[in-house]
Backbone as numpy.savetxt, mean C-alpha at the origin, in Angstrom:
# Nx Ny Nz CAx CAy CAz Cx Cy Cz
-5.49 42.59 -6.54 -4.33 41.71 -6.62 -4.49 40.50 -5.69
-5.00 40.92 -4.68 -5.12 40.01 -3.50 -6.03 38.80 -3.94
-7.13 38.94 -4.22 -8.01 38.14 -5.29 -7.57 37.39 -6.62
-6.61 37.89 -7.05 -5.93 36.65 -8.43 -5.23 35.85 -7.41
-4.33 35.86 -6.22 -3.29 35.20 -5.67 -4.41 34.09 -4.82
-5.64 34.41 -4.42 -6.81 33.86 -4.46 -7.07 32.57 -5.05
-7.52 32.94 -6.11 -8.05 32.01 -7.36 -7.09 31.68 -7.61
-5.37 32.30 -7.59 -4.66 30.99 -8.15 -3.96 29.87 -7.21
-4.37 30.29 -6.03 -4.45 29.28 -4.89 -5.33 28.02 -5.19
-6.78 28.49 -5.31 -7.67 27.16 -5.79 -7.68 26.55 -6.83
-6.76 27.58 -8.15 -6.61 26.36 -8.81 -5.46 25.49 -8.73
-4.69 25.91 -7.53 -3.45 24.83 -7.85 -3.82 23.66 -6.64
-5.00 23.94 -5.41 -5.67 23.14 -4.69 -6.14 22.13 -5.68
-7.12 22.36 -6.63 -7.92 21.64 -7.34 -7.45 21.22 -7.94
-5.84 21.15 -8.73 -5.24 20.52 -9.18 -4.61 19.35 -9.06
-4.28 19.50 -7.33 -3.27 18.65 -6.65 -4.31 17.45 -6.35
-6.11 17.35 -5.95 -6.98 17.36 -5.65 -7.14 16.58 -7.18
-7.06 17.10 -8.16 -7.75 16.28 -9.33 -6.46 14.89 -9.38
-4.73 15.53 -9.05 -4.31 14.19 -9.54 -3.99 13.31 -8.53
-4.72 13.74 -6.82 -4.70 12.89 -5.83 -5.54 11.47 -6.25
-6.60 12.33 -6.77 -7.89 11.18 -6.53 -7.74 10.22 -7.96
-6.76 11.07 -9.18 -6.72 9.81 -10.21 -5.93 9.10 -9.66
-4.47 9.12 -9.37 -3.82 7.95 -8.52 -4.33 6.91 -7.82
-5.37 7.88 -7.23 -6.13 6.31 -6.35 -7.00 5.86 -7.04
-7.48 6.47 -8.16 -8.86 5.61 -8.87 -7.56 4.54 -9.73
-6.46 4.73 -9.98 -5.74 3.27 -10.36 -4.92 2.48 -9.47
-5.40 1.29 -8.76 -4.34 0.73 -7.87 -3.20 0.49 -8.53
-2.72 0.30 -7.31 -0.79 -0.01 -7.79 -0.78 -1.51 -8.01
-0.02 -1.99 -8.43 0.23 -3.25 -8.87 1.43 -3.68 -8.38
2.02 -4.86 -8.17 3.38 -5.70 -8.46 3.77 -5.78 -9.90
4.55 -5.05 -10.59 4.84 -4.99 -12.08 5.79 -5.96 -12.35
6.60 -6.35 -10.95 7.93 -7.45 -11.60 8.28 -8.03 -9.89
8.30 -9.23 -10.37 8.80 -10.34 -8.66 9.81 -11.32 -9.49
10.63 -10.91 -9.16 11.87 -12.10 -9.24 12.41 -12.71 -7.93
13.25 -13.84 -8.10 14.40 -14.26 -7.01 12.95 -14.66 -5.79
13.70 -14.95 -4.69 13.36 -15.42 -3.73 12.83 -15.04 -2.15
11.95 -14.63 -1.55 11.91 -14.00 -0.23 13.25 -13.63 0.09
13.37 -12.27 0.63 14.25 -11.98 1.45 14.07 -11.46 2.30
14.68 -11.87 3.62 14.32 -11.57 5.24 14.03 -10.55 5.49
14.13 -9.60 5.05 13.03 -8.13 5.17 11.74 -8.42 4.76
11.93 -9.15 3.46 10.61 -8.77 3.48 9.42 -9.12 4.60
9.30 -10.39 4.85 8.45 -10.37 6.12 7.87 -9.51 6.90
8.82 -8.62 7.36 8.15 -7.49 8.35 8.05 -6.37 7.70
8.39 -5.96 6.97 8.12 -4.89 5.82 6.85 -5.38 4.75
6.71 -6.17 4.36 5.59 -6.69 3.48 4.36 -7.47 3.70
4.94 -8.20 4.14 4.08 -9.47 4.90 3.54 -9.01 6.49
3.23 -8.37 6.60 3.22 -7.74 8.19 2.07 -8.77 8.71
1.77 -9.65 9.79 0.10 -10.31 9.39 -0.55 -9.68 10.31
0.17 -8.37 10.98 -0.51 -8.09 12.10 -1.39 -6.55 11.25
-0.48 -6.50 10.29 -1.39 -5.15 9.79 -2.60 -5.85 8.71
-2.02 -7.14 8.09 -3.23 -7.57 7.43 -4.28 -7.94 7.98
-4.25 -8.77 9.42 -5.26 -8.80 10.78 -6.08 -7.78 10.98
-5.53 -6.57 11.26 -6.39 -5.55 11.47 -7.11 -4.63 10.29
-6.30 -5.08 9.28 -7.04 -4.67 7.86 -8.50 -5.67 7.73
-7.88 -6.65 8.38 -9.38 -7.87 8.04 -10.56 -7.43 8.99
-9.88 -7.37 10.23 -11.01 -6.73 11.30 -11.72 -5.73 10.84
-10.91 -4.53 10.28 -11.72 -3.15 10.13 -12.61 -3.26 9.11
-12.35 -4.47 8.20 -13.32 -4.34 7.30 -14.64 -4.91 7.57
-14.81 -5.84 8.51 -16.12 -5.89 8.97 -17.22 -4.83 9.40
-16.34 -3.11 9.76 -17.36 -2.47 9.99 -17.92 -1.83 8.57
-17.05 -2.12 7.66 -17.61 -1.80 5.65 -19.29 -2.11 5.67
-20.01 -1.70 4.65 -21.29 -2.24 4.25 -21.02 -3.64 3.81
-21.83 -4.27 3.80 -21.61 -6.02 2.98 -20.75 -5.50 1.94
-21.07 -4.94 0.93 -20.75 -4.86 -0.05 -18.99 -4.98 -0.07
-18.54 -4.44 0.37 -17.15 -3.54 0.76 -16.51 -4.03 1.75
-16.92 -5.56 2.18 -16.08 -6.57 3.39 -15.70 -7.47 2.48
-14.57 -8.04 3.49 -13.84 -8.99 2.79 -14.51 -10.31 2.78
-14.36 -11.08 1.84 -15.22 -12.49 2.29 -14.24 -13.19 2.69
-14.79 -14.33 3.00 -14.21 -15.58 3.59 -13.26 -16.13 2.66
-13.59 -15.93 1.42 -12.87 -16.65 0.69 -11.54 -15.82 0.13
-11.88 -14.65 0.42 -10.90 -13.58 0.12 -9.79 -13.63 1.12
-10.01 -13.86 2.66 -9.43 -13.34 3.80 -8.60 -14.55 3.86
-9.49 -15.96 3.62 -8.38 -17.11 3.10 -7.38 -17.03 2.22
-7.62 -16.36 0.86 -6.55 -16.15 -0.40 -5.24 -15.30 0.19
-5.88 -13.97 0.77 -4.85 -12.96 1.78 -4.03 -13.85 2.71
-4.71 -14.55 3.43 -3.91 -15.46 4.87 -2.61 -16.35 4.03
-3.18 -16.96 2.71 -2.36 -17.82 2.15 -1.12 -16.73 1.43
-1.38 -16.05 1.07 -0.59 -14.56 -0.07 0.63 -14.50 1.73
-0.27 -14.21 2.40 0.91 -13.46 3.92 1.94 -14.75 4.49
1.18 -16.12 4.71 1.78 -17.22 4.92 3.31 -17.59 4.34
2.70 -17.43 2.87 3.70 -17.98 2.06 4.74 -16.69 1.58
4.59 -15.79 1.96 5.49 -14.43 1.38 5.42 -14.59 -0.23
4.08 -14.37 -0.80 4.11 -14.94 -2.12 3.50 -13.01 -2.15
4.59 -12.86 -3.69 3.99 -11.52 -4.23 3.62 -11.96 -6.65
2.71 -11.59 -6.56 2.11 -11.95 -7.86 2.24 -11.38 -8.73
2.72 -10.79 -9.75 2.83 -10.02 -10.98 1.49 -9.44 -11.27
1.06 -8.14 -11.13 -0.56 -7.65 -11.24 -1.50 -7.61 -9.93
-0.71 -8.41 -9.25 -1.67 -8.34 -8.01 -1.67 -6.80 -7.40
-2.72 -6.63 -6.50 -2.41 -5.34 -5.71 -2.14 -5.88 -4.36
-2.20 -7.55 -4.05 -1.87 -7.30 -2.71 -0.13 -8.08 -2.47
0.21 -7.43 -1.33 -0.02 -7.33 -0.12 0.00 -5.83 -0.68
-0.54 -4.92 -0.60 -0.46 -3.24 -0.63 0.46 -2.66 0.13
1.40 -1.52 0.01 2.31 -1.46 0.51 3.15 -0.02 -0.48
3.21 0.91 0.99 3.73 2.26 -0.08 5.15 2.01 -0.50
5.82 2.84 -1.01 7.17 2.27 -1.73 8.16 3.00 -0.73
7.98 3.89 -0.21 8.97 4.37 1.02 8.97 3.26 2.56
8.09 2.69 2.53 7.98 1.71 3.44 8.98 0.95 3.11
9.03 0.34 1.83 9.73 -0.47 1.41 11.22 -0.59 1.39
11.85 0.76 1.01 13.20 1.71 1.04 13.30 1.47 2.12
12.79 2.09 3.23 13.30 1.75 4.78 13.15 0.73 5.31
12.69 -0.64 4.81 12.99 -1.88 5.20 14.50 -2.68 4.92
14.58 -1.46 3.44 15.87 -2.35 2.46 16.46 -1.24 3.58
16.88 -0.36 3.52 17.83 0.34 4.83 17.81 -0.04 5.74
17.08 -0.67 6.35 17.55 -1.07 7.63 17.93 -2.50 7.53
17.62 -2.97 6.91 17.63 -4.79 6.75 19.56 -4.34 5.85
19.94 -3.53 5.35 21.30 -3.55 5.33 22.41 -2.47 5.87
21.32 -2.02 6.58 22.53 -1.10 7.73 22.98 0.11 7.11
21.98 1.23 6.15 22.29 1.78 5.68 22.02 3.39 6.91
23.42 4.46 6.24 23.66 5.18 7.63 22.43 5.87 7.58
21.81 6.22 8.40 20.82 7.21 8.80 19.29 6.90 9.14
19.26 5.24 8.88 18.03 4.81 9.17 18.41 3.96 10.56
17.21 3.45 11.31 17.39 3.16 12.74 16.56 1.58 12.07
């Protein structure tokens, strides 16, 4: 008995495991940007201190897998301007991040 509760442990590991890694084999996108910056967003989206250190860390990547110059310019201009693109993947950004920016940016009870 002890041995089926076993195996049906690994297959529900290998499961969780098969639909971790498809999620990430598809980036997320911006599906819809309407209206105009709003003052959250900045520090919730636009962060330039996390895109800074996203730029740094990627210098220790293989060539292959660093950002170029011309890329880190397109990013600097994307963070500058609080510009978000329909299809783009950047600025990247989980969606609970996002929730607790809109909570706090309107004073909703239970967030700080």
């Amino acid at each position: 008995m002890r041995m089926l509760w076993v195996v049906a442990g690994i297959g529900v590991l290998l499961f969780v495991l098969f639909l971790a890694t498809r999620r990430a084999a598809v980036p997320a996108t911006w599906e819809k940007v309407e209206g105009e910056p709003e003052p959250w967003e900045a520090a919730a989206i636009f962060d330039v201190w996390r895109l800074e250190r996203r730029l740094a860390s990627s210098e220790a990547l293989s060539p292959e897998f660093r950002t170029t110059p011309e890329e880190a310019t397109r990013l600097r201009a994307l963070w500058r301007e609080w510009r978000l693109l329909v299809d783009s993947e950047e600025p990247g950004i989980e969606a609970r991040d996002v929730a607790e920016a809109v909570a706090i940016a309107h004073g909703l009870p239970g967030w700080n």
